[in-house]
N, CA, C and O of each residue as an XYZ file, in Angstrom:
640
protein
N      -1.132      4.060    -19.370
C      -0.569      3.981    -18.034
C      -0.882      2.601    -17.465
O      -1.935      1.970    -17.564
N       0.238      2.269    -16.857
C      -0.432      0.512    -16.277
C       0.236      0.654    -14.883
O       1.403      0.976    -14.659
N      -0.761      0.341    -13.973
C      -0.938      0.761    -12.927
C      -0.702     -0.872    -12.028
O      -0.985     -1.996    -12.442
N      -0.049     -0.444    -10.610
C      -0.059     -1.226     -9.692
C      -0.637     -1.435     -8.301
O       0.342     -1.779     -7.639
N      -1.200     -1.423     -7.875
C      -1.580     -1.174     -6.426
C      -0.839     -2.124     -4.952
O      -0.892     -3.340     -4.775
N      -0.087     -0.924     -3.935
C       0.764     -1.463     -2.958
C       0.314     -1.625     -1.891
O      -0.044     -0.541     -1.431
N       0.119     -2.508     -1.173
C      -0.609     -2.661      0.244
C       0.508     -2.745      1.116
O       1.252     -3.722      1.203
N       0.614     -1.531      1.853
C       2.614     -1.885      2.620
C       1.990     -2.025      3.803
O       1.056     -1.255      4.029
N       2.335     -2.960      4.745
C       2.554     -3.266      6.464
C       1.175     -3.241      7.221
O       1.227     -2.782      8.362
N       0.068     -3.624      6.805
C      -0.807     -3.511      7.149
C      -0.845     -5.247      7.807
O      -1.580     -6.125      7.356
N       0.175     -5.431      9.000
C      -0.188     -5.862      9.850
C      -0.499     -5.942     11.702
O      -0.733     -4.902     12.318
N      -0.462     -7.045     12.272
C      -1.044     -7.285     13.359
C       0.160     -6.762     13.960
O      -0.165     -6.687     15.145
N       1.099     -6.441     13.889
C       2.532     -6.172     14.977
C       2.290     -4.478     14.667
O       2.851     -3.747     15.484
N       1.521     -3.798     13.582
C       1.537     -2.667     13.456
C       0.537     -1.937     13.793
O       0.533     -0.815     14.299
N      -0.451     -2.718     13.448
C      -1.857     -1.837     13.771
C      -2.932     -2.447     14.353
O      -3.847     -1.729     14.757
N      -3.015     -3.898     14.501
C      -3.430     -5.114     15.495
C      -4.047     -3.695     16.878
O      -5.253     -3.621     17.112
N      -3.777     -3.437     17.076
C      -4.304     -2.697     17.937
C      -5.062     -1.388     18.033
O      -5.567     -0.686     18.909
N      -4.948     -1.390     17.083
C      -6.011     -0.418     16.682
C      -7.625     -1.093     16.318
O      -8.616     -0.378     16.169
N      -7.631     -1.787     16.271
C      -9.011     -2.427     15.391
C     -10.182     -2.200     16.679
O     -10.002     -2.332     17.890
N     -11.440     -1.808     15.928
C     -12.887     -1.002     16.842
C     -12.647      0.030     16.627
O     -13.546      0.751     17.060
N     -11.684      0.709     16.045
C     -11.677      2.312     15.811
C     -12.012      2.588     14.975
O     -11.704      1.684     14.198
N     -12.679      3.557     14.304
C     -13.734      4.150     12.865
C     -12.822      4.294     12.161
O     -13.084      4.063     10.980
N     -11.789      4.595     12.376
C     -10.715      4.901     11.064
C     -10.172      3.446     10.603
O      -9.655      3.265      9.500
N     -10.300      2.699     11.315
C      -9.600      1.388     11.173
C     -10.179      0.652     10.331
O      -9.548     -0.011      9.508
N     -11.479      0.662     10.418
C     -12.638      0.476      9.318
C     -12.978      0.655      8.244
O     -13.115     -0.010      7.217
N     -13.209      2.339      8.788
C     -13.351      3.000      6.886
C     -11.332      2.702      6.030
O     -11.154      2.384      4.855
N     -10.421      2.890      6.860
C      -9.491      3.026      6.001
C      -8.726      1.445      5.090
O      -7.917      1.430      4.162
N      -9.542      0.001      5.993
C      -9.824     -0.871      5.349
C     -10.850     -1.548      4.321
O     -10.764     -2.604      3.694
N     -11.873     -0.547      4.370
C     -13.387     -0.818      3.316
C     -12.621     -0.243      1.526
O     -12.745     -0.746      0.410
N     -11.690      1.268      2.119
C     -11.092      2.048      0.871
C      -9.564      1.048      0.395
O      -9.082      1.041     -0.737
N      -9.196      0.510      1.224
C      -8.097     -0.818      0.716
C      -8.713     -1.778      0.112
O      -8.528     -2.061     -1.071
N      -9.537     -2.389      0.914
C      -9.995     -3.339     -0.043
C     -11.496     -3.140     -1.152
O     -11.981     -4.156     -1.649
N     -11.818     -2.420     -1.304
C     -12.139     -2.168     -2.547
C     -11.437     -1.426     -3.740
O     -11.878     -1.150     -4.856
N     -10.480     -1.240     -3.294
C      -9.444     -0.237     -4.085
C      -8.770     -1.702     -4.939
O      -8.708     -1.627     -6.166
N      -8.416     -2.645     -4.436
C      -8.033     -3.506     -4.712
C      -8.545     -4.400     -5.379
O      -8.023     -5.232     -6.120
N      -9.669     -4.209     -5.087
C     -11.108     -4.878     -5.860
C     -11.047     -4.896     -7.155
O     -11.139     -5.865     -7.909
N     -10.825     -3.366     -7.490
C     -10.627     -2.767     -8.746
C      -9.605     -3.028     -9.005
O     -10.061     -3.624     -9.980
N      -8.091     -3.252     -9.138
C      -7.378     -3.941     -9.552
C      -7.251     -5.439     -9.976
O      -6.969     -5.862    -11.097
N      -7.485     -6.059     -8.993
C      -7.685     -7.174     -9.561
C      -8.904     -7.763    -11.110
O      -8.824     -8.543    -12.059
N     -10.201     -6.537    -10.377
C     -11.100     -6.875    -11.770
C     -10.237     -6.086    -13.047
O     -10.830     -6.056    -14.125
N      -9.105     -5.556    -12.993
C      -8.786     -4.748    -14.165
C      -7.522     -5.704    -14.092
O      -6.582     -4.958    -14.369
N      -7.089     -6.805    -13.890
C      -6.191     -7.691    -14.210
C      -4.788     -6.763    -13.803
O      -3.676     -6.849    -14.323
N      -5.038     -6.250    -13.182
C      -3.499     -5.142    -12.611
C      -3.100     -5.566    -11.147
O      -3.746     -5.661    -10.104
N      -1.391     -5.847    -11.579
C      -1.251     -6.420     -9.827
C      -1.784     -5.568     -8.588
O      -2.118     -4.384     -8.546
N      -1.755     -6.676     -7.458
C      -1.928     -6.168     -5.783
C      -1.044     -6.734     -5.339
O      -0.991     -7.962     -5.280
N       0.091     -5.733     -4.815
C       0.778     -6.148     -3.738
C       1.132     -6.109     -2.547
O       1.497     -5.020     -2.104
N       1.130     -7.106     -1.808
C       0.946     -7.355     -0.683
C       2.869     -6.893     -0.108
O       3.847     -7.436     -0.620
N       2.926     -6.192      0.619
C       4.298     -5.940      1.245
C       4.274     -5.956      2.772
O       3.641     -5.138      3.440
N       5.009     -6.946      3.271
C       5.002     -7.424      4.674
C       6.802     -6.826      5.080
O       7.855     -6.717      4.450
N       6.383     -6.595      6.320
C       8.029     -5.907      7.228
C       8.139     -6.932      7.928
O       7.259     -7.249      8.728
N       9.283     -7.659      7.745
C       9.569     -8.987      8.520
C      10.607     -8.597      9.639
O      11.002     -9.358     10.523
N      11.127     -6.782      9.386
C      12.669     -6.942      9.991
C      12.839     -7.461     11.516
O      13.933     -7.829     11.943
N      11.435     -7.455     12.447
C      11.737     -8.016     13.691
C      11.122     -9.061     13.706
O      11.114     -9.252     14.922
N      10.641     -9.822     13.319
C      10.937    -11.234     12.803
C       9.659    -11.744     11.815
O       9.446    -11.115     10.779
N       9.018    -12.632     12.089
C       7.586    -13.384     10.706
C       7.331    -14.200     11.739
O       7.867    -15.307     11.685
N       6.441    -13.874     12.963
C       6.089    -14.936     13.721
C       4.310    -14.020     13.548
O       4.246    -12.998     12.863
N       3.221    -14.502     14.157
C       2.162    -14.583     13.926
C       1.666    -13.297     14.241
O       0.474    -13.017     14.113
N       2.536    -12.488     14.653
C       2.256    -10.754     15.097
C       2.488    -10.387     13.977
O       1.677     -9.523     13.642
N       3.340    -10.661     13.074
C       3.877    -10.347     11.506
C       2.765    -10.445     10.354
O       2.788     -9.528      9.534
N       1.964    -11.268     10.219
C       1.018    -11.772      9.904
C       0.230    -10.886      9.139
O       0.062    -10.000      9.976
N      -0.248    -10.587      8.333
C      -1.343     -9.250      7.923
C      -2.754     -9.499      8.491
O      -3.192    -10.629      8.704
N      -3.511     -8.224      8.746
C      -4.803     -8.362      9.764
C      -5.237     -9.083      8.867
O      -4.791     -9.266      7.735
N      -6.450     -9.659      9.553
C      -7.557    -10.328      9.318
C      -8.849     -9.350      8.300
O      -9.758     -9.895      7.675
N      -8.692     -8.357      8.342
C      -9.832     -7.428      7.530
C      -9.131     -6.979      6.541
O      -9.516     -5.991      5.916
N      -7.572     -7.860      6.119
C      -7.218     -6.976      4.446
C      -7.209     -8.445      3.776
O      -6.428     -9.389      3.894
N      -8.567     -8.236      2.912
C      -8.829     -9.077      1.701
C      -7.319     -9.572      0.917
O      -6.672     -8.627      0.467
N      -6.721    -10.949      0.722
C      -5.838    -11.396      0.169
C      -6.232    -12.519     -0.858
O      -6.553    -13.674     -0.579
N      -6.126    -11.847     -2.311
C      -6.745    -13.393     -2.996
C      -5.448    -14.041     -3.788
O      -4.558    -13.228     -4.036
N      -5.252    -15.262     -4.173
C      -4.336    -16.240     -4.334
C      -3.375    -15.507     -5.781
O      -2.419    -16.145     -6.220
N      -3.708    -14.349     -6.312
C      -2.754    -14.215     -7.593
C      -2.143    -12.714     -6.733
O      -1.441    -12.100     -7.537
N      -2.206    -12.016     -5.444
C      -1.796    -11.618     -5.042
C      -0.478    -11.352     -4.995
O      -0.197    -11.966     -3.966
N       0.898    -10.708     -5.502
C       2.001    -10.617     -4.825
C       2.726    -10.317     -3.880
O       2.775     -9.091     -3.776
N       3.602    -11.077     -2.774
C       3.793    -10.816     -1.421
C       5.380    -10.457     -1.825
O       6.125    -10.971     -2.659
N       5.610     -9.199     -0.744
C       6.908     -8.628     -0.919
C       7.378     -8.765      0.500
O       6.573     -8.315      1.315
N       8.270     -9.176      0.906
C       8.858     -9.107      2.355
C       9.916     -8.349      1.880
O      10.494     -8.185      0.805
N      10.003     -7.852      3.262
C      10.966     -6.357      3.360
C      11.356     -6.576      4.842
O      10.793     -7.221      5.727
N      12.600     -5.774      4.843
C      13.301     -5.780      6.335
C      13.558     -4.215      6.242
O      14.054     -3.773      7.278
N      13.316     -3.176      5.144
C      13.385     -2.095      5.484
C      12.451     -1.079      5.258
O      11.386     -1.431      4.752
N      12.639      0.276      5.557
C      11.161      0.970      5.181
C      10.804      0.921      4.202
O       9.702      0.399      4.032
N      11.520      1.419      3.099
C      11.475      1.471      1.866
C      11.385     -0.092      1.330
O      12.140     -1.049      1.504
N      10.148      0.052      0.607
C       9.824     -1.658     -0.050
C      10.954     -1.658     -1.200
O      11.448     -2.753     -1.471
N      11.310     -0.753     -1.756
C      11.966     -1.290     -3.087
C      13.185     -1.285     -2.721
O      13.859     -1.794     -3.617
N      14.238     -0.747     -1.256
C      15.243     -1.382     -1.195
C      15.828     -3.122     -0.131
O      15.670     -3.577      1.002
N      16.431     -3.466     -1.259
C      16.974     -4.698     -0.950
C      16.012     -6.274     -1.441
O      16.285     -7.455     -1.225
N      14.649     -5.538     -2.275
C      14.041     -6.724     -2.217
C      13.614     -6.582     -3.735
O      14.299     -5.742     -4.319
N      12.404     -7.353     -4.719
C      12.646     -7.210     -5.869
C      11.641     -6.797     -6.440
O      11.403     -7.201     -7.578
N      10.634     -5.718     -5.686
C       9.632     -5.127     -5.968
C       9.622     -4.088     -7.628
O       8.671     -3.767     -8.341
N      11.212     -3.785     -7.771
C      11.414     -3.009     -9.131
C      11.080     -3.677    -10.109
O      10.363     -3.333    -11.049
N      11.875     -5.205     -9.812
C      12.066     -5.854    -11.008
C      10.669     -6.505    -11.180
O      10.458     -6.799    -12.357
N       9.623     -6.821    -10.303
C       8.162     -7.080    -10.553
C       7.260     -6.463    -11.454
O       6.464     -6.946    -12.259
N       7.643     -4.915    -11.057
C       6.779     -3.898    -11.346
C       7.516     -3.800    -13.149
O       6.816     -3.340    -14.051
N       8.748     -4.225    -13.383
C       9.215     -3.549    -15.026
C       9.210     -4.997    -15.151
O       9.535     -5.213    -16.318
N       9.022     -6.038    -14.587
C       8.715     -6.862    -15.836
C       6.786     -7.021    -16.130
O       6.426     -7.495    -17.207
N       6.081     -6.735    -15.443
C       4.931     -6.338    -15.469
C       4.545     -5.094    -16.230
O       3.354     -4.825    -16.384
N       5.489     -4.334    -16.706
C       5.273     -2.967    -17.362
C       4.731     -1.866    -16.869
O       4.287     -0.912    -17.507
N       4.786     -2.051    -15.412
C       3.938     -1.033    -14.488
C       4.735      0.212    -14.646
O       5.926     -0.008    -14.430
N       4.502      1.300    -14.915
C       4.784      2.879    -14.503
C       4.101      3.682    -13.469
O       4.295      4.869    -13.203
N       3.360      2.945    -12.986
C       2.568      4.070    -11.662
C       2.394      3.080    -10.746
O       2.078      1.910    -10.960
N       2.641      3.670     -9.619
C       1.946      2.834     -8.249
C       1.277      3.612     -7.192
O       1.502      4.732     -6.735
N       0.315      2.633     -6.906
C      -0.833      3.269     -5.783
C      -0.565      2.866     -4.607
O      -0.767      1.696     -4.284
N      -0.025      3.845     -3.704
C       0.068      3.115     -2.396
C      -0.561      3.339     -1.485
O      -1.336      4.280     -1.655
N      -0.603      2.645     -0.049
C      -1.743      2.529      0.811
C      -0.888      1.792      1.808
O       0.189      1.237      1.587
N      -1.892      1.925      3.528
C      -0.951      0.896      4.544
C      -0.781      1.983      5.215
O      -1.268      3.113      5.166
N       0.323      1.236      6.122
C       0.974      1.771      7.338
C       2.260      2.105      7.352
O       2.750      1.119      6.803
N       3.128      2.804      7.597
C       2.666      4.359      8.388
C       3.003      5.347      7.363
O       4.078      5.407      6.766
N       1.921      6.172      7.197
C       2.412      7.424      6.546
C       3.318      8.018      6.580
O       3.693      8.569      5.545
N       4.056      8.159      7.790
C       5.157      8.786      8.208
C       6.350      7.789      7.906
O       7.511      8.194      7.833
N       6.171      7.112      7.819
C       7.755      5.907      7.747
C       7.363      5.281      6.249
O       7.531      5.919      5.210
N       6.839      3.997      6.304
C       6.817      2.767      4.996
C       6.407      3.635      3.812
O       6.917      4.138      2.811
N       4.973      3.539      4.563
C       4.492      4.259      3.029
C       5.340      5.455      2.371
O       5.830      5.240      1.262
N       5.557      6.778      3.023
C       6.404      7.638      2.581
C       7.617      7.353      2.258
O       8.177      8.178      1.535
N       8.295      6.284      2.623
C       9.571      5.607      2.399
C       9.515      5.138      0.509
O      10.088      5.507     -0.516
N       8.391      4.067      0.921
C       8.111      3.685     -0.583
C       7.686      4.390     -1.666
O       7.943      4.002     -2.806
N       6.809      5.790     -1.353
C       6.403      6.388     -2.016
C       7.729      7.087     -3.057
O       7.733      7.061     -4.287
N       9.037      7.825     -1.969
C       9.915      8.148     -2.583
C      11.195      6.727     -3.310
O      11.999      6.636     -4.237
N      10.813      6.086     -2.467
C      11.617      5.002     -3.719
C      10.691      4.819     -4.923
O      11.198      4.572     -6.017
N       9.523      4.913     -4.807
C       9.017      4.853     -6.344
C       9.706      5.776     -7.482
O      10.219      5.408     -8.539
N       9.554      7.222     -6.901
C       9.540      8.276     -7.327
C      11.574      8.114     -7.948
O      11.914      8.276     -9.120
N      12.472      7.806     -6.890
C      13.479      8.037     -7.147
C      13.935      6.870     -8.487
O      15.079      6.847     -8.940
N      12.968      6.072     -8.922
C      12.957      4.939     -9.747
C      12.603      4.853    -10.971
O      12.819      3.928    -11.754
N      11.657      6.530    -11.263
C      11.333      6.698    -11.853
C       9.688      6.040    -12.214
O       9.301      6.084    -13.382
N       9.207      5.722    -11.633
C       7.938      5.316    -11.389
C       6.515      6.452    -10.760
O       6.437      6.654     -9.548
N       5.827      6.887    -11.412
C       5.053      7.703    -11.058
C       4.301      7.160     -9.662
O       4.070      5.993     -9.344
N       4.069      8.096     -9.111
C       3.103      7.228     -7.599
C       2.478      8.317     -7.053
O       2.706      9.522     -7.153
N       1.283      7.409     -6.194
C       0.578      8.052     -6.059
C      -0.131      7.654     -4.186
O      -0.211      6.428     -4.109
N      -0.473      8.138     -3.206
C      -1.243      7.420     -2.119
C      -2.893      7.412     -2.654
O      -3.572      7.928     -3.541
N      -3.072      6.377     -1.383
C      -4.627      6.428     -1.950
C      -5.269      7.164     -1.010
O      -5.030      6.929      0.174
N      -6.210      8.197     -1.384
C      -6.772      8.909     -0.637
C      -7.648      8.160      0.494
O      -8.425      7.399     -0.082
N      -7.812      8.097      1.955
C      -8.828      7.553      3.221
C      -7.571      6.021      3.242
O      -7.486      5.436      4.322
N      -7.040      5.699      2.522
C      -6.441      4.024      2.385
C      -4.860      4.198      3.366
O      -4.176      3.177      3.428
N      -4.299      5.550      4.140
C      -3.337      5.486      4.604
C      -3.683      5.414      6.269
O      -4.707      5.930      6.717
N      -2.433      4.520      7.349
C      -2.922      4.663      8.082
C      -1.819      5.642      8.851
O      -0.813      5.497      8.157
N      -1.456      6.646     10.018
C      -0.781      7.374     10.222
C      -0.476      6.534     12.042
O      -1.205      5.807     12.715
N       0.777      7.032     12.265
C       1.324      6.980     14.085
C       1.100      8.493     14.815
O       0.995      8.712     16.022
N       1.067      9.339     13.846
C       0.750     10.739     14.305
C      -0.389     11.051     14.155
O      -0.919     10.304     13.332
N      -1.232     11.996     14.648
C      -2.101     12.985     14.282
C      -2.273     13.635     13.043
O      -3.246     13.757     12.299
N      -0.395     14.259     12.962
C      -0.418     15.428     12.092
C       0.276     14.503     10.886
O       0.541     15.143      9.868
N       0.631     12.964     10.865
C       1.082     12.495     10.048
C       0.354     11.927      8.324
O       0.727     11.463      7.246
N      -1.059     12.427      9.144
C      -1.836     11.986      6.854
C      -2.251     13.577      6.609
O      -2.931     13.864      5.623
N      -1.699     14.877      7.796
C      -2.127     16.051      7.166
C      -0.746     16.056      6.357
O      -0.774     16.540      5.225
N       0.219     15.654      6.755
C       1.461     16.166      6.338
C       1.479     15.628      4.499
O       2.072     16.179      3.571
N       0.843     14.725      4.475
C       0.867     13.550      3.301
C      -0.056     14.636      2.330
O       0.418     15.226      1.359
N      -1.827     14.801      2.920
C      -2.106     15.401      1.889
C      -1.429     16.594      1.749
O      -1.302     16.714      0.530
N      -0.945     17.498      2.258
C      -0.455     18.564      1.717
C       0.813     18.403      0.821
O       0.893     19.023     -0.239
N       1.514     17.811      1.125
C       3.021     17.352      0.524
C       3.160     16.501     -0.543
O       4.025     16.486     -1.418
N       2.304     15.866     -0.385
C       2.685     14.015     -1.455
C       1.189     14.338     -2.519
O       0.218     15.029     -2.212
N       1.438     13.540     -3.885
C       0.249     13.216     -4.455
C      -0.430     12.147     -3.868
O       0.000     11.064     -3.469
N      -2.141     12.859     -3.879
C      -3.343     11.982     -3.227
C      -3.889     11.462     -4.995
O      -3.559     11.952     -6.075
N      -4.950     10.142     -4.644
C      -5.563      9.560     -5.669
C      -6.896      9.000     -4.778
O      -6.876      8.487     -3.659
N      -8.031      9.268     -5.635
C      -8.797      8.791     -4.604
C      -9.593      7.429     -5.720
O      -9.367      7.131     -6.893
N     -10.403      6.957     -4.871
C     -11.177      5.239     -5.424
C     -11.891      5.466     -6.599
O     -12.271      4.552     -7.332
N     -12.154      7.044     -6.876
C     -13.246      7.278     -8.144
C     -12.084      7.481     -8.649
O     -11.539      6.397     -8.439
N     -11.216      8.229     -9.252
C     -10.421      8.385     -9.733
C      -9.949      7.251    -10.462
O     -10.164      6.875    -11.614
N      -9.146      6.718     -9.380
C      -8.713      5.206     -9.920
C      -9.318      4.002    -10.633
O      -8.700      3.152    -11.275
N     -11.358      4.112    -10.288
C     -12.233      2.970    -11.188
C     -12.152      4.218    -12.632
O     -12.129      3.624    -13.710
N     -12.118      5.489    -12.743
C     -12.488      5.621    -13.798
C     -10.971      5.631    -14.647
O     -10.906      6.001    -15.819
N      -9.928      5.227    -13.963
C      -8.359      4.982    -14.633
C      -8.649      3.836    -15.096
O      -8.707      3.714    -16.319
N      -8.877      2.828    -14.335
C      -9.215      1.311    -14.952
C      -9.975      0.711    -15.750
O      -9.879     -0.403    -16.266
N     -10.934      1.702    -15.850
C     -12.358      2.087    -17.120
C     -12.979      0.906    -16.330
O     -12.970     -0.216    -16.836
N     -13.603      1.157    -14.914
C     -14.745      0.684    -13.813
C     -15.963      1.623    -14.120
O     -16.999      1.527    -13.462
C-alpha cells in the first residue's frame, strides 16, 4: 500500500479564529506529527489551499501547520480537491492508492475530498483527532459514517 497524506484548508480565512482553543491545539500536534511520519517514510504531504475567494494573506495556511520544502501545494477553488485541479494525476504518478486526510471542514472539504478519493478509486481514510468541524455534530457524523485512521495505526503502516 503506498500511502499519501492530505492537509486540506487549514487556513487563516478558515480557522484563524479559532486559535487558544484546546481543540485547535491538540487537532494540530495530531497533523503535524502525522505528517512527521510521512515525510520520515519518504511518502508525500499535501498541502491543499482553497483560493476560491481569493490568495491574499487570510488565504495563507496558519502559522502552527508545519510546512517543509518537498511538501506538495494543491490550490483548489472547489470543495472537492481532486476536482478541476491535478491532485489525481500527482497521486498515480507517485503510485499512491490510499489517502489520509485531515483539515477543515469535516462537513464540506474534507468530506468532499474524501468522496472524490473514493469515487477515483483510491482507498481513503480521515485521520482520527486531525479533523477540524463548523458543527458540533459535524466529526460525530464523520466517525460514525466515514473510515477513521488513527497516528498509531498509520506509524505502524509506515513501519515507525
Amino acid at each position: 500500500m503506498n500511502m499519501a497524506f492530505l492537509i486540506i484548508d487549514v487556513q487563516e480565512a478558515f480557522i484563524g479564529h479559532r486559535k487558544g482553543e484546546r481543540e485547535y491545539e491538540n487537532t494540530f500536534e495530531y497533523i503535524n506529527e502525522t505528517a512527521k511520519l510521512f515525510r520520515e517514510a519518504s511518502r508525500p504531504v499535501i498541502i491543499v489551499r482553497d483560493i476560491e475567494s481569493g490568495d491574499d494573506e487570510s488565504f495563507q495556511n496558519v502559522e502552527e501547520l508545519i510546512v517543509e520544502d518537498n511538501d506538495i501545494e494543491i490550490l483548489k477553488k472547489f470543495s472537492n480537491s481532486f476536482w478541476k485541479t491535478n491532485l489525481e494525476e500527482i497521486l498515480k504518478e507517485k503510485n499512491i492508492d490510499f489517502v489520509v486526510l485531515c483539515g477543515n471542514a469535516a462537513e464540506f472539504c474534507v468530506l468532499a475530498t474524501y468522496n472524490g478519493a473514493n469515487e477515483r478509486g483510491f482507498g481513503a481514510a480521515m485521520l482520527q483527532n486531525g479533523i477540524f468541524a463548523e458543527h458540533p455534530n459535524g466529526l460525530i457524523d464523520i466517525f460514525n459514517n466515514r473510515a477513521l485512521i488513527s497516528h498509531e495505526v498509520i506509524s505502524y503502516m509506515l513501519g515507525k
